[in-house]
C-alpha positions in Angstrom: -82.4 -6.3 -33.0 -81.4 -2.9 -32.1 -80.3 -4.2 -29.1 -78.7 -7.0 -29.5 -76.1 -4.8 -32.0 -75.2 -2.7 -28.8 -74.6 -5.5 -26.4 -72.8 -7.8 -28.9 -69.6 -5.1 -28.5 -69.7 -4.9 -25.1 -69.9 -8.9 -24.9 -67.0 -8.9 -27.1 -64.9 -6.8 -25.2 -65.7 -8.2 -21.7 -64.7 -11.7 -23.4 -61.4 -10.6 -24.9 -60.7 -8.6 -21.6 -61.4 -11.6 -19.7 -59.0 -14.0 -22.0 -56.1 -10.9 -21.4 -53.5 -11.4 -18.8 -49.4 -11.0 -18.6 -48.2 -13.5 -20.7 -45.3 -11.8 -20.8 -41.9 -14.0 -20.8 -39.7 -10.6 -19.4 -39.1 -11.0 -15.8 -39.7 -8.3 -13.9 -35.9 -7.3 -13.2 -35.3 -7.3 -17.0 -38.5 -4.8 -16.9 -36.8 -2.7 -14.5 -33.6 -2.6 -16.0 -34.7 -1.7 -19.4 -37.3 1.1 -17.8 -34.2 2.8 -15.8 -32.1 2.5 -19.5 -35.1 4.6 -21.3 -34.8 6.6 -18.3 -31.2 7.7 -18.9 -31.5 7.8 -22.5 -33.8 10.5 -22.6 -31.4 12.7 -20.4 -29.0 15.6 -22.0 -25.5 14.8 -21.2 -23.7 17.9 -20.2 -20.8 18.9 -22.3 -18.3 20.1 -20.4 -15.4 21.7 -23.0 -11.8 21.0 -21.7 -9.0 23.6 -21.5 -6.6 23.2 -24.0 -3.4 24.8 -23.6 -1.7 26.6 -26.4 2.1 25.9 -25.3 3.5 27.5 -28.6 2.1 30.9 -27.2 3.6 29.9 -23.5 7.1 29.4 -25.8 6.5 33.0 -27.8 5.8 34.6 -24.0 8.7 33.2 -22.8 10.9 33.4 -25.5 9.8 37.1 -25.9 11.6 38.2 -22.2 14.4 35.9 -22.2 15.8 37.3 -25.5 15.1 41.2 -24.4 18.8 41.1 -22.3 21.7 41.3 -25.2 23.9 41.9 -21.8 23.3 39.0 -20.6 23.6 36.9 -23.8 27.0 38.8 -24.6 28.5 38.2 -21.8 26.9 35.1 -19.8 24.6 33.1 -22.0 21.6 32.6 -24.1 18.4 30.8 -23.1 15.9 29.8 -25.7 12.8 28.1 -24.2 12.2 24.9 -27.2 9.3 23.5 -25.6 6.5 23.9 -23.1 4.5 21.1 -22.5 1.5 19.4 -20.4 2.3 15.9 -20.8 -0.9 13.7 -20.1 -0.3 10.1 -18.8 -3.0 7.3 -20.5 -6.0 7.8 -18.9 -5.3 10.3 -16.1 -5.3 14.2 -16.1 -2.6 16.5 -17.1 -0.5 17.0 -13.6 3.4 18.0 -15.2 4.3 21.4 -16.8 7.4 20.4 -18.5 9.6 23.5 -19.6 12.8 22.6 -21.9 15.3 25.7 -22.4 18.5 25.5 -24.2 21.2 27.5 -22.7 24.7 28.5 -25.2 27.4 30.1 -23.0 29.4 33.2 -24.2 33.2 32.7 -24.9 33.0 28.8 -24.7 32.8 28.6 -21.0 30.5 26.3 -18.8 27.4 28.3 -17.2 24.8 25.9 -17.9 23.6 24.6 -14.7 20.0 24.2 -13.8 19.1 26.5 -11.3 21.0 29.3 -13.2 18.1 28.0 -16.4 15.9 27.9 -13.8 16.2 31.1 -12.4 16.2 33.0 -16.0 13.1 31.0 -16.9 11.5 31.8 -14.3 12.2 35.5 -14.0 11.5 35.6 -17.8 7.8 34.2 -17.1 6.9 36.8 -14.5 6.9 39.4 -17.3 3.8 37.1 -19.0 2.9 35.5 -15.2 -1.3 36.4 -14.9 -1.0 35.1 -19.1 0.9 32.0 -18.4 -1.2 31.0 -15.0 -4.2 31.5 -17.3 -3.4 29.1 -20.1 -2.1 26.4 -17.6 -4.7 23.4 -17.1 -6.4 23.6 -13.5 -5.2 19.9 -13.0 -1.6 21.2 -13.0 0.7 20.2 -9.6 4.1 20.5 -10.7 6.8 22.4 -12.7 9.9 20.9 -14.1 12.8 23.0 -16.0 14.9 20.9 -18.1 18.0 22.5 -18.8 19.8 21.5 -22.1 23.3 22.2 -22.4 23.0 22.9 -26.5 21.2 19.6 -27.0 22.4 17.7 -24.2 20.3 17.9 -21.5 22.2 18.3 -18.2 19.7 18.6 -15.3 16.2 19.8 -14.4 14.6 21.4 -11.1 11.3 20.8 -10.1 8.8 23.3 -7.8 5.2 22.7 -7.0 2.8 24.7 -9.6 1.2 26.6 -6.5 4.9 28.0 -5.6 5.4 28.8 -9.6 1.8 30.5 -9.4 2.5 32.5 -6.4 6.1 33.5 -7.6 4.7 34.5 -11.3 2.0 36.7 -9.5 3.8 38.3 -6.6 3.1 36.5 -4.0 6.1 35.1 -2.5 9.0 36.4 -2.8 12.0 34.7 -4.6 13.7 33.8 -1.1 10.5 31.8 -0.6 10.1 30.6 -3.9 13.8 28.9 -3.7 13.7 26.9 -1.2 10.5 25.4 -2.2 12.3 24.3 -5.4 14.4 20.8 -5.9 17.0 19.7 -8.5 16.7 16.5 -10.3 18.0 14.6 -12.8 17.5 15.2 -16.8 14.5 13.3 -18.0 
């Protein structure tokens, strides 16, 4: 009796191995498929944390060597930098640092012209350059001034952001720097 206790197990199991097969009704792409999805699911994503400007600290930079001249705004104008921006198109990266300065001649007379914004801008930035290059997205390619008039905007000029760079840290010189810079329209 004994014996027939340990074979009846064994018996058992060869029959219900026997009777086993792949009934299964996932085809074998499906099987692959899901196998490479569990695959991927157990991997970390990588964060990767994105540089976000902080244009109201380019603005204070700015702002802070264009107003140091009282000369200057006594006798030929004032330049106030209102915004500094990295406008990002839908779906692609930022690739436009957009500057907006406001410009009031002294004694009512007409010296708001782009390249003379430009130029101030510019020359005002070098005080803050290594700080400003810095706090610029990577993705960066070009630089536009937009010159306001008051509050009408009356041109822009428009330089590559590897001239700017170079310019801001003292690497070309302003000769150079010029005639790698174009005048446009106002946005």
């Amino acid at each position: 009796m004994k014996r027939i206790l340990f074979i009846v197990p064994i018996l058992l199991f060869l029959l219900l191995n026997a009777c086993g097969g792949t009934f299964s009704s996932i085809s074998p792409d499906t099987g692959t498929a899901v196998a490479k999805t569990q695959t991927a699911a157990i991997w970390t994503p990588t964060i990767v944390p994105t540089h976000a400007p902080s244009e109201s600290k380019i603005v204070e930079w700015i702002n802070a060597s264009l107003n140091a001249d009282s000369l200057e705004q006594t006798l030929d104008a004032k330049y106030e930098v209102v915004n500094a921006s990295f406008p990002q198109p839908t779906g692609g990266s930022i690739t436009l640092f957009r500057i907006d300065v406001r410009c009031e001649c002294a004694n009512n007379s007409q010296c708001c012209t782009p390249q003379r914004t430009f130029v101030v801008t510019m020359n005002a930035m070098q005080q803050s350059g290594k700080k400003i290059v810095e706090e610029a997205p990577s993705t960066v390619a070009q630089v536009k001034v937009v010159c306001f008039d008051h509050l009408t905007a009356v041109g822009a000029m428009n330089a590559d952001w590897s001239n700017v760079k170079a310019y801001l840290l003292g690497n070309i010189d302003g000769f150079q720097f010029g005639a790698r810079t174009t005048p446009g329209p106002p946005p």
